[in-house]
PyMOL Python script that loads the backbone (N, CA, C, O; Angstrom):
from pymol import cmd

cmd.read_pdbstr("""\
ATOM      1  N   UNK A   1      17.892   7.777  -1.138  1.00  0.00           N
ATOM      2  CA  UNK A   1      17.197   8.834  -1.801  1.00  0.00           C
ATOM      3  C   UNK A   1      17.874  10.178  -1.540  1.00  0.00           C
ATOM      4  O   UNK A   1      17.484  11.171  -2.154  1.00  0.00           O
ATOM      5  N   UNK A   2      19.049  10.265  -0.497  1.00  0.00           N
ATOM      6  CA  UNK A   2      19.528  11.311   0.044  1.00  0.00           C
ATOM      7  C   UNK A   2      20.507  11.341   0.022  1.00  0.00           C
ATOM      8  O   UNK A   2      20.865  10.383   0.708  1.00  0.00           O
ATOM      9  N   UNK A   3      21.706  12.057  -0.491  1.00  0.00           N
ATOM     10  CA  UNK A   3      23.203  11.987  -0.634  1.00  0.00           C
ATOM     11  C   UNK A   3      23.617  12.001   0.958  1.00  0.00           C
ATOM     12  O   UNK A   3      23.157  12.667   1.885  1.00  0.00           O
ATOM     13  N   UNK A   4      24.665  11.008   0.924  1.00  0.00           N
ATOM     14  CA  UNK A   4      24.945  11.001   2.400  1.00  0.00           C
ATOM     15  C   UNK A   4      25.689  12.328   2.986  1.00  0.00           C
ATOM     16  O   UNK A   4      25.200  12.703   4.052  1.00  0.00           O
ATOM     17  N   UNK A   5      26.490  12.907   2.626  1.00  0.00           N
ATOM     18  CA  UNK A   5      27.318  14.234   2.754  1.00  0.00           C
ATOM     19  C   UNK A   5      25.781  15.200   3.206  1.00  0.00           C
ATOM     20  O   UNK A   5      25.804  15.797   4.282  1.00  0.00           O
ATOM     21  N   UNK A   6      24.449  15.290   2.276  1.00  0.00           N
ATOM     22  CA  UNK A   6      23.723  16.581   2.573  1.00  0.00           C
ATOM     23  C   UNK A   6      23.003  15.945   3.751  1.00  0.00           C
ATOM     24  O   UNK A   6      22.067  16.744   3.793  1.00  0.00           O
ATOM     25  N   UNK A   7      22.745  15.063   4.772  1.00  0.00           N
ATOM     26  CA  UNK A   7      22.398  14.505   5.893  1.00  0.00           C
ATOM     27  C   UNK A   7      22.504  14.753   6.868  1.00  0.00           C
ATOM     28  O   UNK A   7      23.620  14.510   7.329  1.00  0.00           O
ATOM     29  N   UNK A   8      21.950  15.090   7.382  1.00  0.00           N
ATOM     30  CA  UNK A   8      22.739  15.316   9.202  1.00  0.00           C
ATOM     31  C   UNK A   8      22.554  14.610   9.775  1.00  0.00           C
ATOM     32  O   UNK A   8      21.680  13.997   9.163  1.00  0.00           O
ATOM     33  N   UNK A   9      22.826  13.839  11.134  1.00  0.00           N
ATOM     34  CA  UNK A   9      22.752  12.691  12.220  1.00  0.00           C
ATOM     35  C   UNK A   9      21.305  12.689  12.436  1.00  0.00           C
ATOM     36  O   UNK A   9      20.708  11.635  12.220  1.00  0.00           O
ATOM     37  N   UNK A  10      20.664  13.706  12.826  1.00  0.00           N
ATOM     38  CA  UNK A  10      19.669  13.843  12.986  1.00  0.00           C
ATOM     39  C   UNK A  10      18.441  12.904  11.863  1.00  0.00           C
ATOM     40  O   UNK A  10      17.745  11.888  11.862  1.00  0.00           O
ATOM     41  N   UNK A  11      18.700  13.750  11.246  1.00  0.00           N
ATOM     42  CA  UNK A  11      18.182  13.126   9.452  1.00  0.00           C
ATOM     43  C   UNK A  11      18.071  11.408   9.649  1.00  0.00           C
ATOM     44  O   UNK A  11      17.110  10.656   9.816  1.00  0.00           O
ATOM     45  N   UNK A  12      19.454  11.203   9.548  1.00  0.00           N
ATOM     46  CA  UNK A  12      19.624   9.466   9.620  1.00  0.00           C
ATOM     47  C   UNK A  12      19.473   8.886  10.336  1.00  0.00           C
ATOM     48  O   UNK A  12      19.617   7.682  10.121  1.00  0.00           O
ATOM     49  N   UNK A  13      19.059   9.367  11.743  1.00  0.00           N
ATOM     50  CA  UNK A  13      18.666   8.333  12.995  1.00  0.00           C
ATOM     51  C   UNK A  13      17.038   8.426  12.819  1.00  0.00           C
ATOM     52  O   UNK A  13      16.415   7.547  13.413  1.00  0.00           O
ATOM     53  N   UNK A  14      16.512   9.083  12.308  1.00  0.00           N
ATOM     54  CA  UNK A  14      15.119   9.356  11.704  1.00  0.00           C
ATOM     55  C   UNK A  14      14.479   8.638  10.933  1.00  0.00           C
ATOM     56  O   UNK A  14      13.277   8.406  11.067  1.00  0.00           O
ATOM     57  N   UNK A  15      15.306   8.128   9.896  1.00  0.00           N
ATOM     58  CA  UNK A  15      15.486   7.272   8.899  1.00  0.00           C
ATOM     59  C   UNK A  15      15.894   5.699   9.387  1.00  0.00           C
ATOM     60  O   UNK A  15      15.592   4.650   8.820  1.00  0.00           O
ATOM     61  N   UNK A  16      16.413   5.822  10.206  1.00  0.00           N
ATOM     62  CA  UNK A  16      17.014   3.950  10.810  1.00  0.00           C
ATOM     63  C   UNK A  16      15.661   4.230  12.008  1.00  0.00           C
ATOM     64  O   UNK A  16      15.480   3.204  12.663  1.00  0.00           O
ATOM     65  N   UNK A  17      15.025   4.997  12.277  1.00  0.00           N
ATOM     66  CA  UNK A  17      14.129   4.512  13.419  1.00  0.00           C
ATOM     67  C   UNK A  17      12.622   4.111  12.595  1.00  0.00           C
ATOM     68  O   UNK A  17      11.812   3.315  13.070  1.00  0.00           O
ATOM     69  N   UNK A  18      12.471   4.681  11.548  1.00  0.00           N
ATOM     70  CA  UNK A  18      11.417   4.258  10.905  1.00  0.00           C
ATOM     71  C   UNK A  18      11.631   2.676  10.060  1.00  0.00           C
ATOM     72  O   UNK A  18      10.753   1.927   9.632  1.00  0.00           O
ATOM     73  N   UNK A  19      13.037   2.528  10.020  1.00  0.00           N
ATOM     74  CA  UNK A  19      13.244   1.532   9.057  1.00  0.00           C
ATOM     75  C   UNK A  19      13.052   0.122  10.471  1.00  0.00           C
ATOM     76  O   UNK A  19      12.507  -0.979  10.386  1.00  0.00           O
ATOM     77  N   UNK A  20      13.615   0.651  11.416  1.00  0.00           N
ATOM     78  CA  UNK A  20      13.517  -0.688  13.075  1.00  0.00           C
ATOM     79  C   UNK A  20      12.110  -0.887  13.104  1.00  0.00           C
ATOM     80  O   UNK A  20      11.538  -1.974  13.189  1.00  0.00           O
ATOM     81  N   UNK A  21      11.409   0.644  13.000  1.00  0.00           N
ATOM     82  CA  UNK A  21       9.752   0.491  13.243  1.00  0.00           C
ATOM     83  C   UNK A  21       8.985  -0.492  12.454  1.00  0.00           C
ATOM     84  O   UNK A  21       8.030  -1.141  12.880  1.00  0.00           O
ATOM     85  N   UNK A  22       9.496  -0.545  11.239  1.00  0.00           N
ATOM     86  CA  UNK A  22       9.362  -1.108  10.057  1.00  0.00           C
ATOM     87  C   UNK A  22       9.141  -2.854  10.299  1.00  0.00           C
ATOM     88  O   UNK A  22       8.303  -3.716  10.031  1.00  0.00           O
ATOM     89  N   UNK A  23      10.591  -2.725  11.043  1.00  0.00           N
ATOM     90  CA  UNK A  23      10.856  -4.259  10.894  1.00  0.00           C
ATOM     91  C   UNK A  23      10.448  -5.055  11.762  1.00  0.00           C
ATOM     92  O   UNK A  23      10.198  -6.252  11.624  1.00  0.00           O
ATOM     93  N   UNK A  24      10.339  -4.146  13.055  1.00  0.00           N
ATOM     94  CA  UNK A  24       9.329  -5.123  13.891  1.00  0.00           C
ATOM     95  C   UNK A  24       8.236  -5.083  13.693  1.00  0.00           C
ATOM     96  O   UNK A  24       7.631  -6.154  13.737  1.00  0.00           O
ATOM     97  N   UNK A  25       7.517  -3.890  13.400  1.00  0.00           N
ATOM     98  CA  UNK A  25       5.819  -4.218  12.796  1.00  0.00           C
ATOM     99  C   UNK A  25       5.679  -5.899  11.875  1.00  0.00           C
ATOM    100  O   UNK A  25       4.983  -6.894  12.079  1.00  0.00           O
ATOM    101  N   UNK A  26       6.406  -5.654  11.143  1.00  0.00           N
ATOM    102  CA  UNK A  26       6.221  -6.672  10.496  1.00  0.00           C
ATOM    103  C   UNK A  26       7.010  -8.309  10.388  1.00  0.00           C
ATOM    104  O   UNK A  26       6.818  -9.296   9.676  1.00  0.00           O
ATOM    105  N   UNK A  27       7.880  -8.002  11.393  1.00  0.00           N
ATOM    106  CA  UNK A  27       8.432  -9.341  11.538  1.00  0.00           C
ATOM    107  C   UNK A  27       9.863  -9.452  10.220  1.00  0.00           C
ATOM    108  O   UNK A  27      10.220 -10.552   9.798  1.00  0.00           O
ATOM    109  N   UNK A  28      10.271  -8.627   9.918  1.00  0.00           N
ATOM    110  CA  UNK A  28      11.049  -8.586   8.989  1.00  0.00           C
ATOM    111  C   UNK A  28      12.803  -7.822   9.209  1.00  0.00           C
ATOM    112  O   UNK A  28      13.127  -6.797   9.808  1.00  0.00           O
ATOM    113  N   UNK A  29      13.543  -8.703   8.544  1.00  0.00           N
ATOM    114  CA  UNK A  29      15.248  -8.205   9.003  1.00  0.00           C
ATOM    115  C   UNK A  29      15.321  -6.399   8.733  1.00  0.00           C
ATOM    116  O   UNK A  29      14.653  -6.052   7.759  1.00  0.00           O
ATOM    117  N   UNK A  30      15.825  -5.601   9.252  1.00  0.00           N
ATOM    118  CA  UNK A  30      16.243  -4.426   8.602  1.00  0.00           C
ATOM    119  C   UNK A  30      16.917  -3.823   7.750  1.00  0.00           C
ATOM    120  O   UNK A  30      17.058  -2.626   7.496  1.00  0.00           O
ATOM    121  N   UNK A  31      17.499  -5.134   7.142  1.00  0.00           N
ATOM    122  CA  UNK A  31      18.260  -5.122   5.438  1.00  0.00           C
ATOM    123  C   UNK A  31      16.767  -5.140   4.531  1.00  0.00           C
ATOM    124  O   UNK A  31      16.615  -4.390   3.567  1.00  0.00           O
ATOM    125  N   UNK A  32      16.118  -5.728   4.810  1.00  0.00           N
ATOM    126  CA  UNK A  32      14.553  -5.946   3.813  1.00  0.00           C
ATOM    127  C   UNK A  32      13.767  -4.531   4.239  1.00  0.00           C
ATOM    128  O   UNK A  32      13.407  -3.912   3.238  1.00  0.00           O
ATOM    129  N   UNK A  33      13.436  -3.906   5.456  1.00  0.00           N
ATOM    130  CA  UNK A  33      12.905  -2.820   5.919  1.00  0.00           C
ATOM    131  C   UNK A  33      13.910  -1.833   4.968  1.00  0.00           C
ATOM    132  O   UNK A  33      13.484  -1.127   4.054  1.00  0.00           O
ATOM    133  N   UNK A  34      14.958  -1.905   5.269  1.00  0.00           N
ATOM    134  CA  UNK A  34      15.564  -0.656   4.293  1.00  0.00           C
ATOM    135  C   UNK A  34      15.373  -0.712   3.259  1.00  0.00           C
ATOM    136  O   UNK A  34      15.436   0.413   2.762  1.00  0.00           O
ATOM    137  N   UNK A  35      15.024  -1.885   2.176  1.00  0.00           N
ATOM    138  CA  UNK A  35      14.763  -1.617   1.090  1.00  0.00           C
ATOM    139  C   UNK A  35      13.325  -1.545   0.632  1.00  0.00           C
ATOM    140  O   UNK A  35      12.903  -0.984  -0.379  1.00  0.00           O
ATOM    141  N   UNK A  36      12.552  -2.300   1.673  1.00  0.00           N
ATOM    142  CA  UNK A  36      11.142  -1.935   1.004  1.00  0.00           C
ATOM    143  C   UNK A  36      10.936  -0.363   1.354  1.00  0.00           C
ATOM    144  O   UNK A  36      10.387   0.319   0.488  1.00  0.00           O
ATOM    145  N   UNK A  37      11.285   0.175   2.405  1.00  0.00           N
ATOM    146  CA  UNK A  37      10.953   2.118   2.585  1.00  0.00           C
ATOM    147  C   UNK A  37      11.567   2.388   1.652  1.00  0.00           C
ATOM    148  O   UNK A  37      10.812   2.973   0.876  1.00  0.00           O
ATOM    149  N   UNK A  38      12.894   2.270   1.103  1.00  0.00           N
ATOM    150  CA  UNK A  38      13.661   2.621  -0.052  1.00  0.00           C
ATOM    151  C   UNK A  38      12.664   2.282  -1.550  1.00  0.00           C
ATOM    152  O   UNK A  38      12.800   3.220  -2.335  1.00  0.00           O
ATOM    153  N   UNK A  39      12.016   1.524  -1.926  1.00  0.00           N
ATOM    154  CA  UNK A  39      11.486   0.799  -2.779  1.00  0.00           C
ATOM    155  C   UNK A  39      10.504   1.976  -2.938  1.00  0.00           C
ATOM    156  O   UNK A  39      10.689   2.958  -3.657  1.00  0.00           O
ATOM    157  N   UNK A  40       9.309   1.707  -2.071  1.00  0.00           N
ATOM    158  CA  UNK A  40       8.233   2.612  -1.648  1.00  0.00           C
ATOM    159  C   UNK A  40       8.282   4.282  -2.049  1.00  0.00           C
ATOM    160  O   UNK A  40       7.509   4.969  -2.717  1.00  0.00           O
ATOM    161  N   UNK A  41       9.736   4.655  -1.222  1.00  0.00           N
ATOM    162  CA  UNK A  41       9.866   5.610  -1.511  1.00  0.00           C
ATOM    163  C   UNK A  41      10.238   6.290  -3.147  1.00  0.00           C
ATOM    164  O   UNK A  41       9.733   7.206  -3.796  1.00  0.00           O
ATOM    165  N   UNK A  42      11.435   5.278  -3.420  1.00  0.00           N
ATOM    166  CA  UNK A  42      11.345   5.855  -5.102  1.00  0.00           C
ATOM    167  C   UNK A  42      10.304   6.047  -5.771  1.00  0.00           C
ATOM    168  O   UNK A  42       9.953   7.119  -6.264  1.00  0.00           O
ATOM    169  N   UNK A  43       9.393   4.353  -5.861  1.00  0.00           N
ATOM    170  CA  UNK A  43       8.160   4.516  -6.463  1.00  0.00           C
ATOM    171  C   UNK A  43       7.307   5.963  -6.389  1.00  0.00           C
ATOM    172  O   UNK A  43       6.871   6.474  -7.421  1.00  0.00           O
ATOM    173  N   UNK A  44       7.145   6.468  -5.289  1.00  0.00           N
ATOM    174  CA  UNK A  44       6.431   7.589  -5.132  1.00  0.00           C
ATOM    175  C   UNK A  44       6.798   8.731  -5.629  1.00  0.00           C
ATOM    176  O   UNK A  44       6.025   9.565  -6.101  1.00  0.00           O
ATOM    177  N   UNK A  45       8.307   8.856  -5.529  1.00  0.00           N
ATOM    178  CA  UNK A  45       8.550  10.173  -6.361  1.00  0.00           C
ATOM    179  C   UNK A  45       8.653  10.037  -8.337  1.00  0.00           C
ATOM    180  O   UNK A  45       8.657  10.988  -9.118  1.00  0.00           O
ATOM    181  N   UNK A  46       8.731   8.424  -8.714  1.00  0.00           N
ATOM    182  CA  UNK A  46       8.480   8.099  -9.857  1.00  0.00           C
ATOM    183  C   UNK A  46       6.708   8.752 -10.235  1.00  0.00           C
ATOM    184  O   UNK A  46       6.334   9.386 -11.222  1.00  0.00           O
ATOM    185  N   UNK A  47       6.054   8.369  -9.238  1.00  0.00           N
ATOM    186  CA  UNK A  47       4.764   8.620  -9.639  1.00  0.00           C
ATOM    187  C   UNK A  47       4.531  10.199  -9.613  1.00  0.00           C
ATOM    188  O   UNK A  47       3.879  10.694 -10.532  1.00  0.00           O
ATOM    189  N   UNK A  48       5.006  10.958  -8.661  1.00  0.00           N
ATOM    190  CA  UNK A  48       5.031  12.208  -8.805  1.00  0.00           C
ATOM    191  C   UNK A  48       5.490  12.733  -9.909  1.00  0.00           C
ATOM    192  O   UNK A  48       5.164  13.742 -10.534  1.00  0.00           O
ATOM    193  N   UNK A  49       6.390  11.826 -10.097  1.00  0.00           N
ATOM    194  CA  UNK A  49       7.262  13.295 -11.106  1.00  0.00           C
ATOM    195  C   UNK A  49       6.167  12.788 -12.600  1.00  0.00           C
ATOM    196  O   UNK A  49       6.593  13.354 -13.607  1.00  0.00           O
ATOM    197  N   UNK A  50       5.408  12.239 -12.786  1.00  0.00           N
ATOM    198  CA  UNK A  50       4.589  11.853 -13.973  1.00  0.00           C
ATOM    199  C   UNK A  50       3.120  12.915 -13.997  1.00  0.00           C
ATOM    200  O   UNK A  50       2.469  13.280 -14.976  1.00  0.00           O
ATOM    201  N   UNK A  51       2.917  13.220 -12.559  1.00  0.00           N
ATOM    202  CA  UNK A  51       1.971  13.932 -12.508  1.00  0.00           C
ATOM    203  C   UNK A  51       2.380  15.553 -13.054  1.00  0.00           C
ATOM    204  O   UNK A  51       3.434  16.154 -12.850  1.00  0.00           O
ATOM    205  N   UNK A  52       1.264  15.978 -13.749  1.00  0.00           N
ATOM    206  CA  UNK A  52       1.889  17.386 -14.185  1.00  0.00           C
ATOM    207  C   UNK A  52       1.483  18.359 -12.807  1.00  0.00           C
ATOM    208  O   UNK A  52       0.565  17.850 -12.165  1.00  0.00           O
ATOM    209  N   UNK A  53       1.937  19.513 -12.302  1.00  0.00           N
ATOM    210  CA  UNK A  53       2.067  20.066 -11.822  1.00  0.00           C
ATOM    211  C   UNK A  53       1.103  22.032 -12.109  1.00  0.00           C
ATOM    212  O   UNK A  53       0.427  22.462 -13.044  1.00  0.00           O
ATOM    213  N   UNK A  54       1.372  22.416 -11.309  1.00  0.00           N
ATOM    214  CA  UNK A  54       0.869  24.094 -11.307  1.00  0.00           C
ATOM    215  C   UNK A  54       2.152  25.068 -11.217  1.00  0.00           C
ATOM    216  O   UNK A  54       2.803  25.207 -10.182  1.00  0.00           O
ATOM    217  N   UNK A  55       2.311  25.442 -11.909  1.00  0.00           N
ATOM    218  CA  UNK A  55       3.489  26.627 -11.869  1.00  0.00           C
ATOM    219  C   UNK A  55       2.505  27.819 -10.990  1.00  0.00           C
ATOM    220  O   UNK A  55       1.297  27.849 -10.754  1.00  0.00           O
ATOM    221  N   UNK A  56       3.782  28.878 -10.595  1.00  0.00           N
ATOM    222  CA  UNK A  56       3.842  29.664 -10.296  1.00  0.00           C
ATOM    223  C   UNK A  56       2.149  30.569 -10.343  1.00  0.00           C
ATOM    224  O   UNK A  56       1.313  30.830  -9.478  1.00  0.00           O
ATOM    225  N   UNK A  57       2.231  30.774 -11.527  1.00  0.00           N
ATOM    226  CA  UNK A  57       0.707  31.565 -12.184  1.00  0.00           C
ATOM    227  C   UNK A  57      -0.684  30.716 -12.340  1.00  0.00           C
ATOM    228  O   UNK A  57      -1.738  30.956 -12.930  1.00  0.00           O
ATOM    229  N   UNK A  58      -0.229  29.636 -11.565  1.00  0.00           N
ATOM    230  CA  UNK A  58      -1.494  28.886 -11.830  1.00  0.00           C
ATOM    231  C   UNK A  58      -2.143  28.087 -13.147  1.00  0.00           C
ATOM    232  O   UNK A  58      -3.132  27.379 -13.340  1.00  0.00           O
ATOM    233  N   UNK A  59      -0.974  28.627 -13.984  1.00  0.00           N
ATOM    234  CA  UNK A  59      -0.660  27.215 -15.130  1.00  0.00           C
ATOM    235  C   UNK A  59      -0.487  25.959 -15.131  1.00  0.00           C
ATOM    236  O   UNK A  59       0.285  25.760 -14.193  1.00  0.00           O
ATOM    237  N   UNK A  60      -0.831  24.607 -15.799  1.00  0.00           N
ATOM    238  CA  UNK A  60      -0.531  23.558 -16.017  1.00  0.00           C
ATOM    239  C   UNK A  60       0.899  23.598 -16.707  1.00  0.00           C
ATOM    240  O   UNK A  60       1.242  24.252 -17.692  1.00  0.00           O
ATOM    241  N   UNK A  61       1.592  22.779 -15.976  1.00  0.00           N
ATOM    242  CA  UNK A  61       2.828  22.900 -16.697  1.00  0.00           C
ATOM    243  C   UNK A  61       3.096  21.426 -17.550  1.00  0.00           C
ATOM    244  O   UNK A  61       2.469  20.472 -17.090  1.00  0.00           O
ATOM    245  N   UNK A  62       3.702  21.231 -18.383  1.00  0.00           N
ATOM    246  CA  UNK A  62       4.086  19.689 -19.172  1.00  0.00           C
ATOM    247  C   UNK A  62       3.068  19.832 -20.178  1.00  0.00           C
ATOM    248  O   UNK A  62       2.916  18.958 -21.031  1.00  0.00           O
TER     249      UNK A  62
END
""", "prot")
cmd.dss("prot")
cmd.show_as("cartoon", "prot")
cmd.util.cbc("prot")
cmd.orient("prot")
């Protein structure tokens, strides 16, 4: 979801510790954890970006 270049170490050990958290909660490899948070995550900004929003002035925008 994140270009690797705009990342910092920080960023990505953040990201692989939620994805380990992931995989032992549930008993699952961390090739499958990376893609279901990956999965999850698109979905959500798919659903966002459908929702209309408030501009600036407190307008409905779309």
């Amino acid at each position: 979801m994140i270009r690797r270049l705009a990342a910092t170490q920080p960023m990505l050990d953040k990201i692989v510790g939620h994805q380990r958290y992931i995989a032992q909660a549930y008993g699952i490899s961390m090739e499958h954890a990376r893609w279901l948070l990956t999965t999850v995550a698109f979905h959500c900004l798919a659903v966002a970006d459908t929702v209309p929003g408030v501009n600036y002035f407190g307008r409905r925008s779309g």
